[in-house]
C-alpha positions as CSV (number, residue, x, y, z in Angstrom):
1,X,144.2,98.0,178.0
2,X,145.1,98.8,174.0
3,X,142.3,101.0,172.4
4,X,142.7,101.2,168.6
5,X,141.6,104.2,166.5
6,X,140.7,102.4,163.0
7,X,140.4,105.9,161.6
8,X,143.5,107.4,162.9
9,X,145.3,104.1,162.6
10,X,146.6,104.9,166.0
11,X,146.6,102.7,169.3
12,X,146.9,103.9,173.1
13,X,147.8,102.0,175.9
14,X,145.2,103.1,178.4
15,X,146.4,103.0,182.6
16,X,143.2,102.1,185.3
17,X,141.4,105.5,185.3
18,X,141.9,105.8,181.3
19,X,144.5,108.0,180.8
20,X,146.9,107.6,178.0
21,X,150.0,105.7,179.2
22,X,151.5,105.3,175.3
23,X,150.7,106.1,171.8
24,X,152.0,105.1,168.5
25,X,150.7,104.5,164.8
26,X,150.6,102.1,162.5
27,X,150.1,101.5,158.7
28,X,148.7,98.2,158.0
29,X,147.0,95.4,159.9
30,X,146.2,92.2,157.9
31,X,143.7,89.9,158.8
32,X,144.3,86.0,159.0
33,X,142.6,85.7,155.0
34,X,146.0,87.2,153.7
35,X,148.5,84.7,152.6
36,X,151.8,85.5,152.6
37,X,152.1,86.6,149.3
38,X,149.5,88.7,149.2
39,X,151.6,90.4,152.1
40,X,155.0,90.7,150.3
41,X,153.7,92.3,147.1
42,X,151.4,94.8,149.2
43,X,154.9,95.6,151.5
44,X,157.9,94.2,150.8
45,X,157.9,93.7,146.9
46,X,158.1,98.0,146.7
47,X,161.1,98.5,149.4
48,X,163.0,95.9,147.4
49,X,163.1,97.5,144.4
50,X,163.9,100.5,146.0
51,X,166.6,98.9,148.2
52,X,168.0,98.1,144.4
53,X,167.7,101.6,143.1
54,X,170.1,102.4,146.1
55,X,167.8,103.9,148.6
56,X,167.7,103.0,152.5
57,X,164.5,100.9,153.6
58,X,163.2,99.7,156.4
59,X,160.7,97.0,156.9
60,X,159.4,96.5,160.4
61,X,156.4,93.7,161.0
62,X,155.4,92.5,164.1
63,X,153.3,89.6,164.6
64,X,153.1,85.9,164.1
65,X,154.6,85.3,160.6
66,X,153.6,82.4,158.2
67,X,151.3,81.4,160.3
68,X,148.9,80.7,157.5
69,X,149.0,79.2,153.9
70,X,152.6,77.7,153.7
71,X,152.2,76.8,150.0
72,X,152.0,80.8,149.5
C-alpha cells in the first residue's frame, strides 16, 4: 500500500499492520492535463541551460511518457 503526503511531497510504502516499509520524496507530479511541453519548459528547459553553462544535471522522471498530446 503507497500513502502519499501531498504536503510533505513524501510517499511510504506501508507493510499489513501499517508500518513504514520505505520512504522517499518527490518534487513534481503532473496530472494527465499537461502536455508535453508544458512538462519540458517546467523541468527540462532549466537543466539544459545549465548543462550548457558546464554544470552536472540530472533529470530523473518516471512514468508513462508522451502518453498524451503528441502534437505538443
Amino acid at each position: 500500500m503507497f500513502s502519499p503526503d501531498k504536503h510533505n511531497k513524501d510517499v511510504q510504502e506501508l507493510n499489513e499492520t501499517g508500518q513504514v516499509v520505505k520512504s522517499w520524496s518527490y518534487d513534481h507530479v503532473f496530472g494527465p492535463e499537461c502536455t508535453n511541453l508544458y512538462i519540458f519548459n517546467m523541468m527540462a528547459s532549466g537543466l539544459i541551460d545549465a548543462a550548457i553553462e558546464g554544470y552536472n544535471t540530472v533529470l530523473f522522471m518516471y512514468g508513462q511518457t508522451s502518453s498524451g498530446d503528441c502534437l505538443n
